[in-house]
C-alpha positions in Angstrom: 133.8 49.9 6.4 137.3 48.3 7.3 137.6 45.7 10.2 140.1 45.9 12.5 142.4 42.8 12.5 143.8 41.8 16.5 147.7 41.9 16.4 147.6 38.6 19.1 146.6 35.5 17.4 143.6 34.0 18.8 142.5 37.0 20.0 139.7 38.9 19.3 137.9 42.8 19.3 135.0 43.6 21.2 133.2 46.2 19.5 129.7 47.1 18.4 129.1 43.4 16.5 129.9 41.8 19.3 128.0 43.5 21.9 125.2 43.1 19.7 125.8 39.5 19.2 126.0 38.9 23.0 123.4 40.7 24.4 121.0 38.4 25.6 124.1 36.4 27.0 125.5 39.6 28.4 122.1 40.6 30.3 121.6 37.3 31.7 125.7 37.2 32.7 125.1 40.9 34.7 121.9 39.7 36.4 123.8 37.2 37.9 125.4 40.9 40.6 121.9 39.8 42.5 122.0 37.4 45.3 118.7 36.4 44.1 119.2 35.7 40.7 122.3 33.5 41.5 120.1 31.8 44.0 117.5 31.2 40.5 120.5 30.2 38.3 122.0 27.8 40.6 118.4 26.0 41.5 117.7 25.7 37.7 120.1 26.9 35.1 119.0 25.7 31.9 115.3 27.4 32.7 117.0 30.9 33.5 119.3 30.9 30.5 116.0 30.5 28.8 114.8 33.4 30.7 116.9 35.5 29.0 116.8 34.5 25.8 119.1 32.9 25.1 120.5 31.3 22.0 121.1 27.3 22.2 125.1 28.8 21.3 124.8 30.5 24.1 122.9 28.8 26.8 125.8 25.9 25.8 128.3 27.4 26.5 127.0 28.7 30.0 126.3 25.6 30.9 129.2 23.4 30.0 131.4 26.6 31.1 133.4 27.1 28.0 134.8 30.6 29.1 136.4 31.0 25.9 133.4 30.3 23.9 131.3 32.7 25.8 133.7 35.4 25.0 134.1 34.6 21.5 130.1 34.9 21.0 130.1 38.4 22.4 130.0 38.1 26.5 132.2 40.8 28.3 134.4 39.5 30.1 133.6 42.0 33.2 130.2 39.8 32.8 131.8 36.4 32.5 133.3 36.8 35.7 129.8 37.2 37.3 129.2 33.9 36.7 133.0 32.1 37.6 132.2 34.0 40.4 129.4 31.5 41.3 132.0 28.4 40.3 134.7 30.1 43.2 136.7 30.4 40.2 139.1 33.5 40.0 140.5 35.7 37.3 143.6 34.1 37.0 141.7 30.8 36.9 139.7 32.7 33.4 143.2 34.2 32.2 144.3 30.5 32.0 141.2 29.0 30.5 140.9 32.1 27.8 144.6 31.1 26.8 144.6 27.6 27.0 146.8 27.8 30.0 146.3 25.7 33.8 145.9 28.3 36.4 149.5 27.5 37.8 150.7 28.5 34.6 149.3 31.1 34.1 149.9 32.5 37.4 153.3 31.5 36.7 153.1 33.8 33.3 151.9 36.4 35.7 154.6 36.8 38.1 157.1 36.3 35.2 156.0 39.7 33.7 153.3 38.1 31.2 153.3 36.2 28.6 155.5 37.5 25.6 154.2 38.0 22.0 156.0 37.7 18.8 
């Protein structure tokens, strides 16, 4: 079996491994589309990561909102947003923190036509 290597530095494939790898994360991540469930998360989110399952990796980096980290442990991003969602944070304001980049920056990077590889 070969692995497919990312042309982008610092990127990263998400593919069967990683789904696998971030499923509990990912399950909790899409519950969070019910107004209930963000009411549970909000009044006690250690407790409903550990609802789900999940791993102290995990939970982690829910809690101390490393974006990047979740990603690179398997979360989709269409899930991740679900919970910056709850922070008011946007997906420029994610497009920034998965690049290393401020939000004005990246926004910046955005209107410029994107940020230019190699």
């Amino acid at each position: 079996m070969t692995t497919y290597t990312p042309q982008v530095e610092g990127t990263h494939v998400y593919d069967t491994g990683m789904s696998l790898r971030g499923r509990a994360l990912n399950k909790m991540l899409y519950s969070l589309r019910l107004p209930q469930n963000r009411e549970l998360f909000s009044a006690d989110e250690g407790a409903y990561c550990d609802t789900y399952g999940l791993n102290e990796e995990q939970k982690s980096a829910v809690l101390e909102r490393d974006w990047k980290k979740m990603t690179d442990i398997g979360a989709s991003v269409f899930y991740v947003i679900k919970l910056a969602a709850i922070d008011k944070k946007s997906m420029q304001y994610l497009g920034g923190a998965f690049t290393g980049m401020s939000l004005e920056d990246f926004t910046a990077a955005l209107r410029a036509g994107g940020r230019k590889f190699g």
